[in-house]
Backbone bond lengths (Angstrom), bond angles and torsions (degrees), N, CA, C in turn:
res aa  C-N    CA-C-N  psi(-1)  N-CA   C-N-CA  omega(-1)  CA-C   N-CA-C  phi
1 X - - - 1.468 - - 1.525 111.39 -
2 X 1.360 116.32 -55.69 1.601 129.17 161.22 1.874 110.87 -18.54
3 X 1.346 87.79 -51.08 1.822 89.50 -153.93 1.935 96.78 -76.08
4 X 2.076 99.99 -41.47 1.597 72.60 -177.58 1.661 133.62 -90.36
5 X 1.680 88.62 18.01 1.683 97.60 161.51 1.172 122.47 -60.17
6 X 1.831 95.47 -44.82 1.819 102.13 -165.97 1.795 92.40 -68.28
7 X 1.373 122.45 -51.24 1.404 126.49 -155.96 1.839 101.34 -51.61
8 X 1.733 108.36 -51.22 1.787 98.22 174.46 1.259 111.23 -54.21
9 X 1.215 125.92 -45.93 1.223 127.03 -149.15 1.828 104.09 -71.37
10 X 1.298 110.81 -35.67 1.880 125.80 170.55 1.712 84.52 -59.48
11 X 1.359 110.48 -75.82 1.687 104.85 -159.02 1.639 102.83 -45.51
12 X 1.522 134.13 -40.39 1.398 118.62 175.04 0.810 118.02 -81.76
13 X 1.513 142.82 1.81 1.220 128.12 173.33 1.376 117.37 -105.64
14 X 1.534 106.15 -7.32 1.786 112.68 160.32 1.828 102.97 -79.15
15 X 1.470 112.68 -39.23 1.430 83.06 -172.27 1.310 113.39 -61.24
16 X 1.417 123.44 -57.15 1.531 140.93 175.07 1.854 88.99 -30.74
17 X 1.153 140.56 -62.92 1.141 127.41 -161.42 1.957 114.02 -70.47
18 X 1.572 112.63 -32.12 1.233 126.69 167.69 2.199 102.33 -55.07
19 X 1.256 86.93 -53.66 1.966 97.40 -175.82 1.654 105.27 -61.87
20 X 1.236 133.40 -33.69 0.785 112.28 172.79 1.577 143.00 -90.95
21 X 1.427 98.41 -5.34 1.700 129.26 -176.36 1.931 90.93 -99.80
22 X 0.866 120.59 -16.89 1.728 117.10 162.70 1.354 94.41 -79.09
23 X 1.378 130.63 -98.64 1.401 138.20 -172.71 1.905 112.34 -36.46
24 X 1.024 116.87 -13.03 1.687 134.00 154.33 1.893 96.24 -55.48
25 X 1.380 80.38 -89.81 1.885 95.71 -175.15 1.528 124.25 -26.08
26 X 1.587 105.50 -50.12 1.458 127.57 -172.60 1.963 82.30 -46.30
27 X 1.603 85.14 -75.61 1.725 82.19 -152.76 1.241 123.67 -57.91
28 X 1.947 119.86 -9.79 1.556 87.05 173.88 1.573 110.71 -103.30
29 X 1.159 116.22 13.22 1.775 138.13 153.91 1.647 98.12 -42.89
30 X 1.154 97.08 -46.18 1.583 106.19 -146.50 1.958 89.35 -103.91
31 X 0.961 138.63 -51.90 1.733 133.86 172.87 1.263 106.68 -126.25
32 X 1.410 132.21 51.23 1.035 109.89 178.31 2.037 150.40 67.88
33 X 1.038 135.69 176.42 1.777 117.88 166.24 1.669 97.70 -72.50
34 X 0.732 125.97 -55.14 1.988 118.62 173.20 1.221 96.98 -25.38
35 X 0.960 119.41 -54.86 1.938 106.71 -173.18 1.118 125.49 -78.16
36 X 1.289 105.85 6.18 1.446 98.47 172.36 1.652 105.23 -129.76
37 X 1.866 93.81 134.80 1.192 106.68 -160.87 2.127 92.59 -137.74
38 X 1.228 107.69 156.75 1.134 90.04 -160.29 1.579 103.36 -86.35
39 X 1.562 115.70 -4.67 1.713 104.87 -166.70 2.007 97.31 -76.34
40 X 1.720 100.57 -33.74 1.118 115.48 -167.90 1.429 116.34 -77.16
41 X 1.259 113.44 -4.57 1.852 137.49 -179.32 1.570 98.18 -63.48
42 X 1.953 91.65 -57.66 1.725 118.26 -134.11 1.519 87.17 -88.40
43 X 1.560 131.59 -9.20 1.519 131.69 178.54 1.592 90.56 -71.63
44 X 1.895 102.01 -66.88 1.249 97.52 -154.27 1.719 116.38 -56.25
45 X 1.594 111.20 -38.83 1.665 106.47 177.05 1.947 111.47 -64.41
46 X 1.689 115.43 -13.78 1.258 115.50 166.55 1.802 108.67 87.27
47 X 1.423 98.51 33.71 1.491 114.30 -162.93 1.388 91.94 -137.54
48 X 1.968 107.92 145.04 1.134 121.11 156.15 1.562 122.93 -12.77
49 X 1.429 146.55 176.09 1.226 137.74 137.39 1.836 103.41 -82.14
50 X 1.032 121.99 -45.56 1.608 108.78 -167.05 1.231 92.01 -83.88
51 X 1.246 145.24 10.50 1.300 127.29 147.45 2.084 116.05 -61.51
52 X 1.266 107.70 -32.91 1.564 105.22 167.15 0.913 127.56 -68.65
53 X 1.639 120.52 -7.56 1.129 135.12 -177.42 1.909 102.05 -78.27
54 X 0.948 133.37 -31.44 1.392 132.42 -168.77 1.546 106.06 -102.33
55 X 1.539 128.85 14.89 1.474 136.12 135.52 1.586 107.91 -112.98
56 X 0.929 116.59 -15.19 1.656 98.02 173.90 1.242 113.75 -144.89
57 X 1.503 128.55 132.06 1.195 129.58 -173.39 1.832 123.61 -66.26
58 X 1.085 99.88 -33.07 1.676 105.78 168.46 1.799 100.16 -151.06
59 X 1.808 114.14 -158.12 0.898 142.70 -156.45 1.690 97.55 -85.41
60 X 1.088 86.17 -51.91 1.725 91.69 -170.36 2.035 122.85 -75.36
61 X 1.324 96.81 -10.22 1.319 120.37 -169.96 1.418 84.31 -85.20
62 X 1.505 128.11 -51.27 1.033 128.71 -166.48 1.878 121.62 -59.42
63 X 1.566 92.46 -50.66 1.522 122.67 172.71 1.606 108.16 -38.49
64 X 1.698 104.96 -62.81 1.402 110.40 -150.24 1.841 91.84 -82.10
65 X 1.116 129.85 -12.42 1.843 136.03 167.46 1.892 99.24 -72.06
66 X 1.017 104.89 -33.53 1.890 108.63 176.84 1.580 93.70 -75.06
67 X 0.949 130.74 -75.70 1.628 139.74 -158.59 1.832 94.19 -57.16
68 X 0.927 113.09 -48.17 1.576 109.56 173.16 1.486 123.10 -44.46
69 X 1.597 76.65 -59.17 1.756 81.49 -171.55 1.764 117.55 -79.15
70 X 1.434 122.27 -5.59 1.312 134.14 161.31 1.297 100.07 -82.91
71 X 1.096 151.51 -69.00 1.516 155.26 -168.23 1.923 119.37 -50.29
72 X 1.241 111.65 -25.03 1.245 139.73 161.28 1.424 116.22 -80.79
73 X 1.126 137.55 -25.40 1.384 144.81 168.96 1.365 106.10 -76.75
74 X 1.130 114.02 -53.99 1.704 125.80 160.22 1.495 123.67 -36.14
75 X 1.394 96.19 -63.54 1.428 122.38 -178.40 1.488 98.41 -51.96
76 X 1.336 106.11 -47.47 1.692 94.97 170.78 1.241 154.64 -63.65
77 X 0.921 81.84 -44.60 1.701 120.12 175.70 1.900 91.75 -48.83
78 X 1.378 107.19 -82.12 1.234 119.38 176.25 1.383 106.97 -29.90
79 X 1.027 149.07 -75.74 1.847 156.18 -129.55 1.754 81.88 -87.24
80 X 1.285 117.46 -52.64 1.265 112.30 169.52 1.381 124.98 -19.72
81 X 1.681 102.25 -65.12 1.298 89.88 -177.11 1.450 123.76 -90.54
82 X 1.793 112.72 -15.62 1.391 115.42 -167.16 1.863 100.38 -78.09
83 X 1.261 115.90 -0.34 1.714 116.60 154.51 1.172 128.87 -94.97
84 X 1.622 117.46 -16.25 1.005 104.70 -179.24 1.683 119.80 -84.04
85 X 1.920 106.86 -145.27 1.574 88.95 -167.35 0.881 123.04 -71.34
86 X 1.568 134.75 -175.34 1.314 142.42 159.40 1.557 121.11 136.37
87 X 1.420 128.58 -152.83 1.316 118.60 153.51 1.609 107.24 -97.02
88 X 1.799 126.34 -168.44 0.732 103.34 -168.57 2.386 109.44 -88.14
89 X 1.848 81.13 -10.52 1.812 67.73 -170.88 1.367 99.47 -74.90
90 X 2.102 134.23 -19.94 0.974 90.68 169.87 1.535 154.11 -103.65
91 X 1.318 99.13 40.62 0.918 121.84 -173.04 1.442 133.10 -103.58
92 X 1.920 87.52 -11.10 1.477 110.25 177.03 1.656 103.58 -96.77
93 X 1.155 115.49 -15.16 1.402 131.44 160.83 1.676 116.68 -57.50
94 X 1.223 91.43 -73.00 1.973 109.63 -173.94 1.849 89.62 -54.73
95 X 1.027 127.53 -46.15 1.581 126.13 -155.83 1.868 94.70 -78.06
96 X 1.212 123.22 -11.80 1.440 116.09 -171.07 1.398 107.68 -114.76
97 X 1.252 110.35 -17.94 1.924 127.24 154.73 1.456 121.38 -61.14
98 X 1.858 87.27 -39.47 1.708 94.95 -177.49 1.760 107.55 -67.10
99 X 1.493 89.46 -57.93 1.808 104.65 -176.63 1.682 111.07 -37.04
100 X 1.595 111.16 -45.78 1.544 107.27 -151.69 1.600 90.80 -89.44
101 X 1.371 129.33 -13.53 1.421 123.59 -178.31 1.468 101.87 -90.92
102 X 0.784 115.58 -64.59 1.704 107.42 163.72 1.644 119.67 -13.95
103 X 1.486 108.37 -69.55 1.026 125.00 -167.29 2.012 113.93 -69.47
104 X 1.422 92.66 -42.14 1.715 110.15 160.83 1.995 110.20 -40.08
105 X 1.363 89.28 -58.80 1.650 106.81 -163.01 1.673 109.85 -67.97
106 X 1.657 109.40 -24.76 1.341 119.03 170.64 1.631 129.60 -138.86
107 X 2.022 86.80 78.68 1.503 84.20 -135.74 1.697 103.64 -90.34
108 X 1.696 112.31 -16.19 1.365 89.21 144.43 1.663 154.35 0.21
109 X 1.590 77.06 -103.11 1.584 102.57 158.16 1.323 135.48 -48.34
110 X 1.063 129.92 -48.51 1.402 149.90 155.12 1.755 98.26 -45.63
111 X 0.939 132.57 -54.48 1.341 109.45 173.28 1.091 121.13 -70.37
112 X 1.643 119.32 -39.64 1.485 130.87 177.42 1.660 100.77 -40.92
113 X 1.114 113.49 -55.00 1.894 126.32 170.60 1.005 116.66 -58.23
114 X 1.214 137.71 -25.00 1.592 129.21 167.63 1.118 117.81 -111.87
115 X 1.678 143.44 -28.33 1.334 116.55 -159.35 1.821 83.40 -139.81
116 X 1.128 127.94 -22.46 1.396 118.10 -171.41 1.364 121.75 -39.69
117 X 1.824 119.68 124.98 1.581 82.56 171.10 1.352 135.78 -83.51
118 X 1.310 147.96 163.63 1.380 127.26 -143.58 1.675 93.23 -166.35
119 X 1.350 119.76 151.20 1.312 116.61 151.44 1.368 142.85 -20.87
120 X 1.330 122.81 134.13 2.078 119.62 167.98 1.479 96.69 -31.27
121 X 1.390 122.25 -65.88 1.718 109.92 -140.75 1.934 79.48 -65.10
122 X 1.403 153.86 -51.46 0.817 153.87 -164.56 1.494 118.34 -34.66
123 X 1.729 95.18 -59.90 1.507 96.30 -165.44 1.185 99.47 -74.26
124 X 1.574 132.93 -39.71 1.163 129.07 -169.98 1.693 120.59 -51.00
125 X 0.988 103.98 -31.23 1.869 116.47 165.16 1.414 113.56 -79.68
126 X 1.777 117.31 -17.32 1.483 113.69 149.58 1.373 127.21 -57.40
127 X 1.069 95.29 -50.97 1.357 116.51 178.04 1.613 130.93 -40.03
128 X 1.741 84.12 -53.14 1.505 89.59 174.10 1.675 121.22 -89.14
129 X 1.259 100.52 -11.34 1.708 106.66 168.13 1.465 110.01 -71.04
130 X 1.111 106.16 -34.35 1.695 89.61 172.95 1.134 144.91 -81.64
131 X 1.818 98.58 -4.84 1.524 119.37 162.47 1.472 105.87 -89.61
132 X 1.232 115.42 -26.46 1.706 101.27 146.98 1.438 139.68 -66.02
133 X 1.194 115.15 -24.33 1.751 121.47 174.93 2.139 83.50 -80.67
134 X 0.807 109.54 -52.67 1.482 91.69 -154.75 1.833 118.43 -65.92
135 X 2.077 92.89 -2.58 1.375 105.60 -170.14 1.424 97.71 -76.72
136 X 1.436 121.61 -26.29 1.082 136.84 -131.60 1.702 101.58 -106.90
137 X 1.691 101.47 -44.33 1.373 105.48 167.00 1.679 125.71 -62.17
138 X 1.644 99.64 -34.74 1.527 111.03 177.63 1.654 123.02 -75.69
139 X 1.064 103.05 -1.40 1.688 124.49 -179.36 1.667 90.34 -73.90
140 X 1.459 90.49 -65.85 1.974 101.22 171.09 1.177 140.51 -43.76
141 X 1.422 85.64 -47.63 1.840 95.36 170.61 1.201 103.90 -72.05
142 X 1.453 153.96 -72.35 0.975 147.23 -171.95 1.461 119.98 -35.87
143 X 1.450 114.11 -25.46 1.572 101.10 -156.64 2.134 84.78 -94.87
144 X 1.809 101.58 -25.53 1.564 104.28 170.61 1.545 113.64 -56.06
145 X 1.112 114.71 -32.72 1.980 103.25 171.61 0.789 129.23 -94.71
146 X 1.651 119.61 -7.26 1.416 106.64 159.07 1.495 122.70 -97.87
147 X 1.676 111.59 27.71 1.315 118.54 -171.68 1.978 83.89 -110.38
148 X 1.377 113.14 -14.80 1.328 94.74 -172.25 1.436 98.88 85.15
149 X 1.630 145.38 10.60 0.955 132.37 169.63 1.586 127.06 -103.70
150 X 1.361 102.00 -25.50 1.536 106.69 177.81 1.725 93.94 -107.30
151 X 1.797 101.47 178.92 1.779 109.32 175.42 1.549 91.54 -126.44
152 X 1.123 124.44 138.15 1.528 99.98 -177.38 1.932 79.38 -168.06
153 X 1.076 117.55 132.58 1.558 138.20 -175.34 1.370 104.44 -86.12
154 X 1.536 90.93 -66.88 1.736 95.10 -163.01 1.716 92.23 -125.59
155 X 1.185 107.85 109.44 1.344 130.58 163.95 1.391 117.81 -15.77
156 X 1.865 90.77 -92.08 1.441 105.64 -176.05 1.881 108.19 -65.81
157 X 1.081 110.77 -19.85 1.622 91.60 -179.39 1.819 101.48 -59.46
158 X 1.536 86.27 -72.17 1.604 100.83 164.39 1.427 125.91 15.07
159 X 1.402 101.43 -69.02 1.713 137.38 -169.42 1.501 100.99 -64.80
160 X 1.233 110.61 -55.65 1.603 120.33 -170.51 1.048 110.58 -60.15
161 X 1.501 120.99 -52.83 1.188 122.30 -170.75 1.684 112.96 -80.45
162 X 1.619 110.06 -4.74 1.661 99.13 164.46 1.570 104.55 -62.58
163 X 1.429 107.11 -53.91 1.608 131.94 -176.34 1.126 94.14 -20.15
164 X 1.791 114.58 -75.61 1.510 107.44 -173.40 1.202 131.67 -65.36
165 X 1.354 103.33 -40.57 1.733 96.37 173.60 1.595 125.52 -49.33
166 X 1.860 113.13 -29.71 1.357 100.79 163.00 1.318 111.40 -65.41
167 X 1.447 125.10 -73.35 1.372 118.15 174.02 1.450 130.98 -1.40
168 X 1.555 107.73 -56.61 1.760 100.23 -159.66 1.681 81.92 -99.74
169 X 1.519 139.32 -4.27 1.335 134.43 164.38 1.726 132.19 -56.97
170 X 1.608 89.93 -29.20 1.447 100.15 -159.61 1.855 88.12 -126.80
171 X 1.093 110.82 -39.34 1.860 92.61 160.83 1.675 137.70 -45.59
172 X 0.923 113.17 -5.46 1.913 122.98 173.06 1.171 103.88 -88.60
173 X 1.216 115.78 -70.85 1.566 127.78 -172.13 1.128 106.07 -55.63
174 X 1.414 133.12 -44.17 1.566 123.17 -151.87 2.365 101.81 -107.46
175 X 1.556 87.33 16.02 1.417 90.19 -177.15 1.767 95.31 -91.37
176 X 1.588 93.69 153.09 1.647 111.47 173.53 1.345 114.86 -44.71
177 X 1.062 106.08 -43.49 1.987 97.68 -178.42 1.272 107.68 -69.52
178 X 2.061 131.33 -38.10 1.004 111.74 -166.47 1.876 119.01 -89.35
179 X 2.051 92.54 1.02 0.976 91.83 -174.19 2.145 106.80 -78.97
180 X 1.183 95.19 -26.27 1.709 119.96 -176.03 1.200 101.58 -54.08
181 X 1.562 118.63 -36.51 1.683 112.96 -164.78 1.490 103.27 -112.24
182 X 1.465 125.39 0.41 1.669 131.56 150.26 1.418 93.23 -77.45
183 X 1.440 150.52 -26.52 1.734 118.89 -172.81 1.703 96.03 -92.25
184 X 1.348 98.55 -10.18 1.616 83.00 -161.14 1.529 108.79 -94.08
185 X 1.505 125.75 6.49 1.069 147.76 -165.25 1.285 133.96 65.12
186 X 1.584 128.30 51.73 0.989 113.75 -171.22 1.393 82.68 -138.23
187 X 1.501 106.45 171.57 2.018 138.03 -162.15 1.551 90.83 -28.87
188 X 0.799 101.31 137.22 1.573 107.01 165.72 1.578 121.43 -151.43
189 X 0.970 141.07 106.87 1.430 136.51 153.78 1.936 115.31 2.55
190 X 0.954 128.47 119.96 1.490 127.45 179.02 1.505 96.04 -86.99
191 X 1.515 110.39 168.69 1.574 112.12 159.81 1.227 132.08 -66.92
192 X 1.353 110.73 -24.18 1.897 134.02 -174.52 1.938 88.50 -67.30
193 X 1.396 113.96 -63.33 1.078 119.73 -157.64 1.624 111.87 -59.05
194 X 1.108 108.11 -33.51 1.635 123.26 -175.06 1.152 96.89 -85.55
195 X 1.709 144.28 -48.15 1.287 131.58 160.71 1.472 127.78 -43.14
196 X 1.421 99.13 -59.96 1.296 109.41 179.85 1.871 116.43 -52.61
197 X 1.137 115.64 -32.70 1.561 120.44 -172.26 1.316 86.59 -90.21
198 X 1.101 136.85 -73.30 1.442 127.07 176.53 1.430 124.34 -3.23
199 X 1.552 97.67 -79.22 1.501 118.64 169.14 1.786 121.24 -44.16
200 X 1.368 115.19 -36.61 1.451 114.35 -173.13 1.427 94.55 -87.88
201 X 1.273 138.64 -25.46 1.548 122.97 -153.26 1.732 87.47 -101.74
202 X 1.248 119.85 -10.10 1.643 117.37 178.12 1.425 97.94 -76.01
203 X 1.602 102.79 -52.45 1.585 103.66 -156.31 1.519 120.30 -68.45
204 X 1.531 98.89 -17.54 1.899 115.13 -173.97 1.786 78.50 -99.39
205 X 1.029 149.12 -86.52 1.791 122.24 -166.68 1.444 108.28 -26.34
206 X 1.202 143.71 -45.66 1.529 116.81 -166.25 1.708 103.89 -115.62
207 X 1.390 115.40 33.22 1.169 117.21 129.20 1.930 89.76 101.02
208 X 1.366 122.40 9.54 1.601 137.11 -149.77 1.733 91.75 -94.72
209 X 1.274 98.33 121.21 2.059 91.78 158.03 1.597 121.85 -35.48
210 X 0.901 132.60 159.74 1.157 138.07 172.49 1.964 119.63 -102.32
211 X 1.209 127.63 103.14 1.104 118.80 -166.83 1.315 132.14 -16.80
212 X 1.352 127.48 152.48 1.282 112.83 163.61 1.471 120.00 -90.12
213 X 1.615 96.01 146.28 1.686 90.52 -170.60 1.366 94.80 -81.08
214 X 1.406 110.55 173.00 2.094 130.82 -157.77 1.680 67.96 -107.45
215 X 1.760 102.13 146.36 1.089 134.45 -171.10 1.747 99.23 -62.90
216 X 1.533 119.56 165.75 1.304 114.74 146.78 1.343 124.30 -78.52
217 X 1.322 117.01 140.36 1.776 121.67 178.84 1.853 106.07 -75.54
């Protein structure tokens, strides 16, 4: 009887811990890590606040388990496509179409993930995601030079610097001011345009043709 007390009591205290790292996510989807505060967490999951205290040790413990578990969804998404079919540039194409529409469609968040400032335990899980996107790009590049399709020297530099080029690509556009002056109607960058430049300045760094454009009708 003992053991399957402890065993419900693990299964409810993982869901309660799953419910509250969702209702985490929602809100900084929705304002960013600023919005998430833990009294205002423990309303929305409908729980004590020092009840969060006995899955997470502070604020930031909490943060950098949000940034994980959004950054990994990403992470997926991406590897998804940079394995799947094609050759390898186009695939380094489709995977940087995928990234910036993604990131367009949740653009909140997507900034909250790249440029927000945020807690140590935070960045430090930045940190290491981006030696995962760049693990992920260099998987690519590599398999692009030995196809004879990309030119690429140094791999892992290579990789990093795709990393950044999305980064400082999709950080303008998807920031609060530029999102303030897209509702309010003025010039704005489209998604095509930020993809599209994206995509050519990746594909001319590692040395890749540049698509052909579809005829005029």
């Amino acid at each position: 009887m003992a053991y399957r007390t402890t065993a419900l009591r693990i299964d409810r205290d993982q869901a309660l811990r799953e419910r509250i790292l969702a209702s985490a996510l929602a809100r900084v989807a929705e304002g960013g890590f600023a919005a998430l505060t833990m009294q205002a967490l423990a309303e929305d999951v409908g729980i004590a606040t020092g009840s969060l205290y006995r899955h997470f040790h502070n604020k930031g413990e909490l943060a950098a388990e949000v940034f994980a578990l959004a950054s990994q969804g990403e992470l997926e998404a991406l590897l998804q496509t940079l394995r799947g079919p094609g050759s390898p540039a186009e695939r380094l194409a489709a995977g940087l179409q995928q990234f910036a529409a993604r990131a367009w469609h949740s653009r909140r968040l997507a900034f909250a993930l790249i440029a927000e400032p945020v807690e140590p335990q935070v960045d430090e899980q930045r940190l290491l995601y981006r030696e995962a996107y760049a693990e992920s790009f260099g998987e690519l590049l590599e398999q692009g030079n030995a196809a004879g399709v990309f030119r690429v020297s140094h791999l892992s530099l290579t990789a990093a610097c795709l990393v950044g080029a999305i980064a400082e690509a999709l950080v303008g556009p998807l920031s609060p001011p530029a999102r303030a002056a897209r509702e309010a109607g003025y010039p704005a960058l489209s998604l095509s345009e930020v993809s599209q430049g994206l995509v050519t300045f990746c594909l001319r760094a590692v040395g890749a043709p540049l698509p052909e454009k579809e005829p005029q009708s």
